[in-house]
mmCIF file of the N, C-alpha and C atoms, coordinates in Angstrom:
data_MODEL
# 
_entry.id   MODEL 
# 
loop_
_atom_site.group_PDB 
_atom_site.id 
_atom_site.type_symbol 
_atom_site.label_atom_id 
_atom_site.label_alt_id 
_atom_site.label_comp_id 
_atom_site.label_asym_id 
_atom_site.label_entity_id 
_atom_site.label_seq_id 
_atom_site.pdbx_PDB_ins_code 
_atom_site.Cartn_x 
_atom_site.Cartn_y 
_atom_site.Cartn_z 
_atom_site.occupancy 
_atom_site.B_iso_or_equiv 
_atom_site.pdbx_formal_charge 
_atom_site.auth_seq_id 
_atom_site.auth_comp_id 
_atom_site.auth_asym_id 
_atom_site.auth_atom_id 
_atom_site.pdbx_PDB_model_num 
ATOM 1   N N  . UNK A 1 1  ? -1.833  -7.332  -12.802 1.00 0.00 ? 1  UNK A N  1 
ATOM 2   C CA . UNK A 1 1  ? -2.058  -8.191  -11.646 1.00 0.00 ? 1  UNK A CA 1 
ATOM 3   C C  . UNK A 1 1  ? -1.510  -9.574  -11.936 1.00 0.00 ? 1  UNK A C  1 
ATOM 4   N N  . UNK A 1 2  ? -0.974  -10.112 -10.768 1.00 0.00 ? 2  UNK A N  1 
ATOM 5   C CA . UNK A 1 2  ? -0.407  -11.717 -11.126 1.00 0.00 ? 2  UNK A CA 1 
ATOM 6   C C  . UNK A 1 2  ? -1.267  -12.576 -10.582 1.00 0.00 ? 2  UNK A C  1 
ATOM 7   N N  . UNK A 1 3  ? -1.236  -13.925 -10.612 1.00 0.00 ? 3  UNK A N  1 
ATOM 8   C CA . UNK A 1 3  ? -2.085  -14.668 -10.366 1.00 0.00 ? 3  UNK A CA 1 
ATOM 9   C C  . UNK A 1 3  ? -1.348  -14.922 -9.083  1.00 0.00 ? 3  UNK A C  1 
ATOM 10  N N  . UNK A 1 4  ? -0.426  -14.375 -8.033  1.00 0.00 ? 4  UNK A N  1 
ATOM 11  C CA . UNK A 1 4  ? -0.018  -14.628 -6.684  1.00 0.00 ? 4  UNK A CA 1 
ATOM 12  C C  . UNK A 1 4  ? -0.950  -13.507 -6.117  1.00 0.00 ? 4  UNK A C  1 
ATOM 13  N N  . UNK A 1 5  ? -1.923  -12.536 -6.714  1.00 0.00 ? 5  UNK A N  1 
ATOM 14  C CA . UNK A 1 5  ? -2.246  -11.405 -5.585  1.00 0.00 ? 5  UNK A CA 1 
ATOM 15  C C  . UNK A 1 5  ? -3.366  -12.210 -5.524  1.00 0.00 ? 5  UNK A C  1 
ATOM 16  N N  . UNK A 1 6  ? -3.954  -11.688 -4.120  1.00 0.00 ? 6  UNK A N  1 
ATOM 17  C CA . UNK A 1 6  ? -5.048  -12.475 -3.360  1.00 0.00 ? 6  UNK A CA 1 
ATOM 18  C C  . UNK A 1 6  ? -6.256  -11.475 -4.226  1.00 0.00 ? 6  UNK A C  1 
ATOM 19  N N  . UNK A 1 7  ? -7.348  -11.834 -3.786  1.00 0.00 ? 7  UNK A N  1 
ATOM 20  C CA . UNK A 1 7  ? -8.674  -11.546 -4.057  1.00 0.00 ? 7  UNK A CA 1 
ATOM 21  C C  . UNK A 1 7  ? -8.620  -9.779  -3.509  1.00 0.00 ? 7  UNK A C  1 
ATOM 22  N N  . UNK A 1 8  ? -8.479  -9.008  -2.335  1.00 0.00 ? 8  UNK A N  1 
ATOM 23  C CA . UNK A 1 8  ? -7.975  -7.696  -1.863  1.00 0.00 ? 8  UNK A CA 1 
ATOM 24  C C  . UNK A 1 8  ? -7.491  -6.893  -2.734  1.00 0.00 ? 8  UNK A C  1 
ATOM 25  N N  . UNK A 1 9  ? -6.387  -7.831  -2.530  1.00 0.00 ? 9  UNK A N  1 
ATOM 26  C CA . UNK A 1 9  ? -5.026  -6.510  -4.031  1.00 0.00 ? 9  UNK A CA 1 
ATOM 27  C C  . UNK A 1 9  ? -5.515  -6.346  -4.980  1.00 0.00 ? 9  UNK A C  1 
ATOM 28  N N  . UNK A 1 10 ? -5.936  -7.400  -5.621  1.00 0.00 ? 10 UNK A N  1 
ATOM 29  C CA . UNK A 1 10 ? -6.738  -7.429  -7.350  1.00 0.00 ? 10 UNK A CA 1 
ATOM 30  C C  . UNK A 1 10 ? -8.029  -6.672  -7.067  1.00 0.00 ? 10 UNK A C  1 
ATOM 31  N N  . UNK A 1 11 ? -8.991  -6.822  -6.173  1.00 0.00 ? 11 UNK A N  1 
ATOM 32  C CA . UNK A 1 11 ? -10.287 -5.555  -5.830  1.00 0.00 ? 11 UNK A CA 1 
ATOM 33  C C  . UNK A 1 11 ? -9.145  -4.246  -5.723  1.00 0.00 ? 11 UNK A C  1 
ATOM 34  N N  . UNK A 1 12 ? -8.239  -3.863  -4.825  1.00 0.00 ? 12 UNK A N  1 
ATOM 35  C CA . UNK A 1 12 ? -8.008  -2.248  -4.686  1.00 0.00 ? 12 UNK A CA 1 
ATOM 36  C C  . UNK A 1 12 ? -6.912  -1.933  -5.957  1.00 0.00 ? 12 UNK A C  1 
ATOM 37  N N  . UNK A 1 13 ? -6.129  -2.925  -6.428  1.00 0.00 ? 13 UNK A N  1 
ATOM 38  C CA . UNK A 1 13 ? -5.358  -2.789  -7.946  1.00 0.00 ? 13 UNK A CA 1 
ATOM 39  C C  . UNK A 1 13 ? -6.410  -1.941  -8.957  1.00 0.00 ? 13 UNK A C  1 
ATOM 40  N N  . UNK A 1 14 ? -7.243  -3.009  -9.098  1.00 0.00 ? 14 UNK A N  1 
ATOM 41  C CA . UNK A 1 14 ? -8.566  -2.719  -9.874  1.00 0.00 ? 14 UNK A CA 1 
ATOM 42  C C  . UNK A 1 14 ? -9.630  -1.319  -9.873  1.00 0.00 ? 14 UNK A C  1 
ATOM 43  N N  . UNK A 1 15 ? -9.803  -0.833  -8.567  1.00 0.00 ? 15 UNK A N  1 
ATOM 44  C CA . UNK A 1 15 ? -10.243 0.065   -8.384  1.00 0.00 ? 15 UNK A CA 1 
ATOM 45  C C  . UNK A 1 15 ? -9.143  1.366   -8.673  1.00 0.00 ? 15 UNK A C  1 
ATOM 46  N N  . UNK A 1 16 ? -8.217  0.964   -8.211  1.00 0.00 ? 16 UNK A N  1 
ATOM 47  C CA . UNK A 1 16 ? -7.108  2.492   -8.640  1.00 0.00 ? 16 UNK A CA 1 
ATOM 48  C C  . UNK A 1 16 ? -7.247  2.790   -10.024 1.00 0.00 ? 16 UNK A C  1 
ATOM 49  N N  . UNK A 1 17 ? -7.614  2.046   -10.522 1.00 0.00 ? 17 UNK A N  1 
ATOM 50  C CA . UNK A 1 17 ? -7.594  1.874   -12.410 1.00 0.00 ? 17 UNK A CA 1 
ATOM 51  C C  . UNK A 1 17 ? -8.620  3.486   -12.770 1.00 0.00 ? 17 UNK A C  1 
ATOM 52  N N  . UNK A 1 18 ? -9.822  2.881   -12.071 1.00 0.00 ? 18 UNK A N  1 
ATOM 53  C CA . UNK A 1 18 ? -10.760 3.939   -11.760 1.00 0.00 ? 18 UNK A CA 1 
ATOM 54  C C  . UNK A 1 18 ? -10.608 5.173   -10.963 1.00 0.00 ? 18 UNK A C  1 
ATOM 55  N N  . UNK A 1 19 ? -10.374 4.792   -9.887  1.00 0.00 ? 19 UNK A N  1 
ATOM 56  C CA . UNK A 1 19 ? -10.252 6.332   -9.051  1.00 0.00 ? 19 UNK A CA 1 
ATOM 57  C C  . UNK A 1 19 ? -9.015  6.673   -9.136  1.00 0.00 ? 19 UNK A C  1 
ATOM 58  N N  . UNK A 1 20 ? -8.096  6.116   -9.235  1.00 0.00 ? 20 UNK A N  1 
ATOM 59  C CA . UNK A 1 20 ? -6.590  7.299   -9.505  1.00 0.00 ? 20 UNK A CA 1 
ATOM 60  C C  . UNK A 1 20 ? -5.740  6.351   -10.163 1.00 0.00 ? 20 UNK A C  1 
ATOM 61  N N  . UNK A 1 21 ? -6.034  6.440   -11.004 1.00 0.00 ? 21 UNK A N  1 
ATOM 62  C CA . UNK A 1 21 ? -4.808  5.641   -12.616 1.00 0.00 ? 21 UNK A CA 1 
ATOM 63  C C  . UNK A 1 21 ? -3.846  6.316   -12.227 1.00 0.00 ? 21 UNK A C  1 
ATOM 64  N N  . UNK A 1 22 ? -3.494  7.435   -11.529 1.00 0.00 ? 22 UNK A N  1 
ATOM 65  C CA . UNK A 1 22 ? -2.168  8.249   -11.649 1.00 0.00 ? 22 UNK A CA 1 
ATOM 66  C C  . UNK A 1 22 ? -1.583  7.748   -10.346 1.00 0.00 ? 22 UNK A C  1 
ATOM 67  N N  . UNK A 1 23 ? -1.692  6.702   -9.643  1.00 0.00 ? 23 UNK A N  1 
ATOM 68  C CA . UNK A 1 23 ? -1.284  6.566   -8.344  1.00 0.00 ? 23 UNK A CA 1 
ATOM 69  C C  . UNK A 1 23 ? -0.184  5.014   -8.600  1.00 0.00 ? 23 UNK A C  1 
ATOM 70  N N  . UNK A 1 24 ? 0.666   5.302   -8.057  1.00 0.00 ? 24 UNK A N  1 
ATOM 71  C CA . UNK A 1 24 ? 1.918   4.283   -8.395  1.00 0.00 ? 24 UNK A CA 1 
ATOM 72  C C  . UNK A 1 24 ? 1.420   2.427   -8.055  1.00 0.00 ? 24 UNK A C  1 
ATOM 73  N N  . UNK A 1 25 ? 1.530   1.828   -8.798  1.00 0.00 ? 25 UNK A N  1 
ATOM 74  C CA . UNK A 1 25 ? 0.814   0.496   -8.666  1.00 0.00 ? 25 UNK A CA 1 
ATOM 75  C C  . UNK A 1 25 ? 1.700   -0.091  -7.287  1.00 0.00 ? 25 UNK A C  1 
ATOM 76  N N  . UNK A 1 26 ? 3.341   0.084   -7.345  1.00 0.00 ? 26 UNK A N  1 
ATOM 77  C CA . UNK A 1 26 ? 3.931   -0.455  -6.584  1.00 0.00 ? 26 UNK A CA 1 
ATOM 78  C C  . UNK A 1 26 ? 3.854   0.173   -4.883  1.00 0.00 ? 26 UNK A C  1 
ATOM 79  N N  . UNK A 1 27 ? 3.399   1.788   -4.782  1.00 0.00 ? 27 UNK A N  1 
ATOM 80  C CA . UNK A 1 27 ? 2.819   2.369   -3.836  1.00 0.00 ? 27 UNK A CA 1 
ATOM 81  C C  . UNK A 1 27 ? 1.848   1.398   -3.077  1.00 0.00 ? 27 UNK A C  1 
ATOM 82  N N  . UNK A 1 28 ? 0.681   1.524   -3.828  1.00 0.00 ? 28 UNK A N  1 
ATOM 83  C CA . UNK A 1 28 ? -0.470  0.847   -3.583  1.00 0.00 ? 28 UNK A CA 1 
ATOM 84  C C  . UNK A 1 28 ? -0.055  -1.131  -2.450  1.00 0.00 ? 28 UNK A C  1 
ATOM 85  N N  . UNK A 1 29 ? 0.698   -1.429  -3.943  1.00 0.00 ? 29 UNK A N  1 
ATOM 86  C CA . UNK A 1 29 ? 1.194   -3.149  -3.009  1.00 0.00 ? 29 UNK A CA 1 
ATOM 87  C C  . UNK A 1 29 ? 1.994   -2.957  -1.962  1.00 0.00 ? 29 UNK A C  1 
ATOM 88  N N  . UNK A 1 30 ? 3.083   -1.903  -1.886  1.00 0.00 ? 30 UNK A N  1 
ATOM 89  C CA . UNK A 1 30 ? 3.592   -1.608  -0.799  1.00 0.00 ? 30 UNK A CA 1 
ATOM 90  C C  . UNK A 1 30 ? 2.668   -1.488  0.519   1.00 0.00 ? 30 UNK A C  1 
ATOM 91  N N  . UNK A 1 31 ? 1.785   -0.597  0.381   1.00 0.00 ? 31 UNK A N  1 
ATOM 92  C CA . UNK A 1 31 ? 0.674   -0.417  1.389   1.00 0.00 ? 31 UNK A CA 1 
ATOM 93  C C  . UNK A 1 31 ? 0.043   -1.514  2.031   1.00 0.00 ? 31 UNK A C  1 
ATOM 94  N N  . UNK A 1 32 ? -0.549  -1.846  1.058   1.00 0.00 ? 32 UNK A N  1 
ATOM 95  C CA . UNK A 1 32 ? -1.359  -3.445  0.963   1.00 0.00 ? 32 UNK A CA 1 
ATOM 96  C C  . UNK A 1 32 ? -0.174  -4.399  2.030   1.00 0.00 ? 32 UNK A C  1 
ATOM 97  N N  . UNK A 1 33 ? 0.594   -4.782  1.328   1.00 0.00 ? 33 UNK A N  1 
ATOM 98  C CA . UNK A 1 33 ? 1.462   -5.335  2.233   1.00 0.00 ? 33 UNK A CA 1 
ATOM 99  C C  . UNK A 1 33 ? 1.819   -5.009  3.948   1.00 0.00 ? 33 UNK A C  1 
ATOM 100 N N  . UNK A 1 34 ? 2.155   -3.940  4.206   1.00 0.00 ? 34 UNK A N  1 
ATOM 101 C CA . UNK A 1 34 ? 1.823   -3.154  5.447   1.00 0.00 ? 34 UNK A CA 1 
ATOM 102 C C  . UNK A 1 34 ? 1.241   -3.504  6.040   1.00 0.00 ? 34 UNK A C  1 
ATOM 103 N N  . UNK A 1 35 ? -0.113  -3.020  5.360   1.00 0.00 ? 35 UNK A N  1 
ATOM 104 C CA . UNK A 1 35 ? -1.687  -3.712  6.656   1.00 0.00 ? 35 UNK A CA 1 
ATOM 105 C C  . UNK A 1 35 ? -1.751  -5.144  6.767   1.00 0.00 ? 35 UNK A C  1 
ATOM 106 N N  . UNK A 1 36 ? -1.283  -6.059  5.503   1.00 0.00 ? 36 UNK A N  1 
ATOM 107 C CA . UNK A 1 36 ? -1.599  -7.417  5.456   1.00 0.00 ? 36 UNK A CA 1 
ATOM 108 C C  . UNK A 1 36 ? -0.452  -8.169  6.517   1.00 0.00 ? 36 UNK A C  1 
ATOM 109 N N  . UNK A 1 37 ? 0.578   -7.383  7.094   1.00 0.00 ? 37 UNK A N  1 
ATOM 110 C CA . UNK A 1 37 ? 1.240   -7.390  8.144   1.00 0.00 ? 37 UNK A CA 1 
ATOM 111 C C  . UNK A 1 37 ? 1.124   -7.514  9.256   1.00 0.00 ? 37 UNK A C  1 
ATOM 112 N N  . UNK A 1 38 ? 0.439   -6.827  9.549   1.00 0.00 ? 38 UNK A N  1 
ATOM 113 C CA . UNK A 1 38 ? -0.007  -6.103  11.259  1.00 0.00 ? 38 UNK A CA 1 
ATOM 114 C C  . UNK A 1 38 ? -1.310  -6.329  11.351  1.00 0.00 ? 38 UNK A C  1 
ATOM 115 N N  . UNK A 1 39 ? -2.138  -7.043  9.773   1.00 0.00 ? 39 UNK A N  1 
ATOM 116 C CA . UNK A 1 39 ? -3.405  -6.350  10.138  1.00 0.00 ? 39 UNK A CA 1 
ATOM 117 C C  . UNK A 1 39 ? -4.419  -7.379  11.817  1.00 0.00 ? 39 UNK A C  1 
ATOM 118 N N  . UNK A 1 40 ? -3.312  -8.465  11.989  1.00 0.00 ? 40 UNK A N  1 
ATOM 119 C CA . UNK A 1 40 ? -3.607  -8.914  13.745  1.00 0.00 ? 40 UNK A CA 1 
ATOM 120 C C  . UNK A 1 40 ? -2.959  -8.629  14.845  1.00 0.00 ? 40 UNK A C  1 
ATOM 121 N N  . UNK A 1 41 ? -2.049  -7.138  14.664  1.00 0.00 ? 41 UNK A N  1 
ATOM 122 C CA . UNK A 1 41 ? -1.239  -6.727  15.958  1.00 0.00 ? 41 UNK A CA 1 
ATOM 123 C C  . UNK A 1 41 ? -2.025  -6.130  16.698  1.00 0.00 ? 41 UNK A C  1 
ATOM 124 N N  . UNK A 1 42 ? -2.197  -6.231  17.794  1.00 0.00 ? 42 UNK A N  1 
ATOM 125 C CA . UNK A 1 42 ? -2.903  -5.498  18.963  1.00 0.00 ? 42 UNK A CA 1 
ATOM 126 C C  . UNK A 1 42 ? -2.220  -4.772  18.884  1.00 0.00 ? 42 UNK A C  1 
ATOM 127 N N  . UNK A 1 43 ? -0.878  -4.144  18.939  1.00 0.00 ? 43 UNK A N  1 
ATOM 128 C CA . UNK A 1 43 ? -0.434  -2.684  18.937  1.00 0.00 ? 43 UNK A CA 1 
ATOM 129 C C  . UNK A 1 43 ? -0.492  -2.147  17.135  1.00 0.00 ? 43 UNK A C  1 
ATOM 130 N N  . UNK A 1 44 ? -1.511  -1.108  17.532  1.00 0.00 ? 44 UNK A N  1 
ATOM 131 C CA . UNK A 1 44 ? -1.604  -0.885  16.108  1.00 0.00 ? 44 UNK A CA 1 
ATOM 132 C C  . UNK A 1 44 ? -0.608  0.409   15.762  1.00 0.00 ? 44 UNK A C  1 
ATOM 133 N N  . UNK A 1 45 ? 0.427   1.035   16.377  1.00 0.00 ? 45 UNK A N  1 
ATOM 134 C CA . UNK A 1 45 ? 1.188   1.734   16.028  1.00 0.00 ? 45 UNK A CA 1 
ATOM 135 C C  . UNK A 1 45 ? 2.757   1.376   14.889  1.00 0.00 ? 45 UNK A C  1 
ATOM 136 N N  . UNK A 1 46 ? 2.354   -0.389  14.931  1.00 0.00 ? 46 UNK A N  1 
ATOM 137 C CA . UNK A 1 46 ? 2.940   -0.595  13.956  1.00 0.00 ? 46 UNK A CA 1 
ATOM 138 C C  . UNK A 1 46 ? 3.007   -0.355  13.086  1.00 0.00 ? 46 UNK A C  1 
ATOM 139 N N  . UNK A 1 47 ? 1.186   -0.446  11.977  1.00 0.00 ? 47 UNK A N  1 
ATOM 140 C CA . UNK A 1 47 ? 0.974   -0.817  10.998  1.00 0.00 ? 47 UNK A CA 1 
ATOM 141 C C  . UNK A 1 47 ? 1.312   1.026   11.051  1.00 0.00 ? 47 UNK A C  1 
ATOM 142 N N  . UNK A 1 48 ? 0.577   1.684   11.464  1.00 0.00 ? 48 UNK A N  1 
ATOM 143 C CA . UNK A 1 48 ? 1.099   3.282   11.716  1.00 0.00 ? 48 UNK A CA 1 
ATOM 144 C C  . UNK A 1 48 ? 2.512   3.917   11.319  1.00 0.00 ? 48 UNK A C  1 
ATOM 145 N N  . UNK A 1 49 ? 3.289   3.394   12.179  1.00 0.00 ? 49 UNK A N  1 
ATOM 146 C CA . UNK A 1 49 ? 4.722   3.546   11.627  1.00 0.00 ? 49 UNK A CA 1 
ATOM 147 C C  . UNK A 1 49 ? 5.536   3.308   10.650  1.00 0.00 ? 49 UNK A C  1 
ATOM 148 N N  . UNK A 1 50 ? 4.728   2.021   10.122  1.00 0.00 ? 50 UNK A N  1 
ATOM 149 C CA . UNK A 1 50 ? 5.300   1.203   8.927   1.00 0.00 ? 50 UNK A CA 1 
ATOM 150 C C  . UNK A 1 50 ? 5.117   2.408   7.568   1.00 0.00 ? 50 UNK A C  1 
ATOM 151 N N  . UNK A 1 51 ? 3.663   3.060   7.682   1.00 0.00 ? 51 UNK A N  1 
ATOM 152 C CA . UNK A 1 51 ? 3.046   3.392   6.727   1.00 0.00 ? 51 UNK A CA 1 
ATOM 153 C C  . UNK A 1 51 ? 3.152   4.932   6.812   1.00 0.00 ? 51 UNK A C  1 
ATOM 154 N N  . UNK A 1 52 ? 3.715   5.538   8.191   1.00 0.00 ? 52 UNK A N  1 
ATOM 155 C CA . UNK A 1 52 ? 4.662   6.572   7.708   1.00 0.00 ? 52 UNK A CA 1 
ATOM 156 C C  . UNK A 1 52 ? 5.557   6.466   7.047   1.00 0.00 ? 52 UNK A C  1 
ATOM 157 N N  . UNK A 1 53 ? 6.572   5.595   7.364   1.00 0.00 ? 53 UNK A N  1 
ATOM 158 C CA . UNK A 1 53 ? 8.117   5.597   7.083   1.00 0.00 ? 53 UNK A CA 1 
ATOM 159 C C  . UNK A 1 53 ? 7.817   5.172   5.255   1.00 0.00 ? 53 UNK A C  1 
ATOM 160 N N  . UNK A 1 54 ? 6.624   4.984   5.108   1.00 0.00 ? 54 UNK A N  1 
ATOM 161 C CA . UNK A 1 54 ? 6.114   4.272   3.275   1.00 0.00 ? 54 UNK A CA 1 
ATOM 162 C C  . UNK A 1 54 ? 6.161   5.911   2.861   1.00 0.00 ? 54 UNK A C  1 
ATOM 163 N N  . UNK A 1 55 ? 5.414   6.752   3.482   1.00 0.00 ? 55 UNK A N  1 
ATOM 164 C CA . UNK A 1 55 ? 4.609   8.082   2.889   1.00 0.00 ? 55 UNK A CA 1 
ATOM 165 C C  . UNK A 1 55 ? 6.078   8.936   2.808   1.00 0.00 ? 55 UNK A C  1 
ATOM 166 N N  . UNK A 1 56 ? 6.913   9.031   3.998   1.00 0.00 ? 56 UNK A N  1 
ATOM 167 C CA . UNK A 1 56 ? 7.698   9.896   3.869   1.00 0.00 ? 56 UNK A CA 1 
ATOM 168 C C  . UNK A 1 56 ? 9.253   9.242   2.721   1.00 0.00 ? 56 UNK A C  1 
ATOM 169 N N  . UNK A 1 57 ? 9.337   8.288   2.525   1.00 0.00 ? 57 UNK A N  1 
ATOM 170 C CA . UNK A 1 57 ? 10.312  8.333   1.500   1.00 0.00 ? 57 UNK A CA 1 
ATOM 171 C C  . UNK A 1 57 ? 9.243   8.277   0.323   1.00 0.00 ? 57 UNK A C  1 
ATOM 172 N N  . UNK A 1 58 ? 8.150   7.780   -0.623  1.00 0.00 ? 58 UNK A N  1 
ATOM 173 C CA . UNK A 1 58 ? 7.721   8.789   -1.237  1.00 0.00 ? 58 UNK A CA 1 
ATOM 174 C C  . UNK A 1 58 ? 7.893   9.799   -1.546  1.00 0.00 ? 58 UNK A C  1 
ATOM 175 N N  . UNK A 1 59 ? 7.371   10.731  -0.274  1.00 0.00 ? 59 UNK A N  1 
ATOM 176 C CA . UNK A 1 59 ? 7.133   12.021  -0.339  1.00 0.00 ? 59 UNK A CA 1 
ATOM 177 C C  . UNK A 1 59 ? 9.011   12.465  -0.678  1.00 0.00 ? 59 UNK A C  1 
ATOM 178 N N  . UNK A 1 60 ? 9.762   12.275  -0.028  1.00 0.00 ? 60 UNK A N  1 
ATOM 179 C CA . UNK A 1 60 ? 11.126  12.584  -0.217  1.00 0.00 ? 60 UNK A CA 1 
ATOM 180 C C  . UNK A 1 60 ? 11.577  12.053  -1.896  1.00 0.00 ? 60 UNK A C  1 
ATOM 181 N N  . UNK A 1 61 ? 11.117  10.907  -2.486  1.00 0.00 ? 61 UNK A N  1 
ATOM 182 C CA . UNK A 1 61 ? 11.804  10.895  -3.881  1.00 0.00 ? 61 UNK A CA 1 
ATOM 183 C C  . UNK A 1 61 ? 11.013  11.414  -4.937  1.00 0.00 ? 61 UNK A C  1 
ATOM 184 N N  . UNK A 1 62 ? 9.287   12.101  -4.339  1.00 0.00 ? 62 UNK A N  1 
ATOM 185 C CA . UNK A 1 62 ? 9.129   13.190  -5.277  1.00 0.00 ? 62 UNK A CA 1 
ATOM 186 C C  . UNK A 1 62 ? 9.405   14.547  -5.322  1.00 0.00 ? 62 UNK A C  1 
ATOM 187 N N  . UNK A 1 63 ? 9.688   15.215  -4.531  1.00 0.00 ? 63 UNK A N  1 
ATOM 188 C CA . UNK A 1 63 ? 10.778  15.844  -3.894  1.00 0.00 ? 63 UNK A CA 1 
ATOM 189 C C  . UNK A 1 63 ? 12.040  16.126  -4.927  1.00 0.00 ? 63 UNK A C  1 
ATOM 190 N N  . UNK A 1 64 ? 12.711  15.039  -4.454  1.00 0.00 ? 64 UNK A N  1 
ATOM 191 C CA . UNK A 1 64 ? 13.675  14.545  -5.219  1.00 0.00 ? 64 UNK A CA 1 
ATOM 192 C C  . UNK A 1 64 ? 15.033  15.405  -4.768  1.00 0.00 ? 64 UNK A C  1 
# 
């Protein structure tokens, strides 16, 4: 964790440690970032879309 992540990232950074150490750190901030995006759009199909288009290239470069 750097001393630029807010109080959020460093709580759900922190917790992945615990519930899924096996889950990609940069996944996770990617995400984070996403919602911390949109998280005041009245159309919430943004934050939606954003966070498909996150899951499916993932899912495509494990794949591979």
């Amino acid at each position: 964790m750097s001393s630029n992540d807010d109080l959020a990232l460093q709580t759900l950074l922190a917790a992945r440690l615990d519930v899924a150490p096996e889950l990609d750190d940069t996944l996770l901030r990617q995400c984070y970032a996403i919602q911390s995006k949109y998280q005041f759009s009245e159309d919430r199909s943004l934050s939606v879309s954003a966070m498909e288009r996150l899951i499916d290239e993932q899912v495509s470069k494990l794949l591979g």
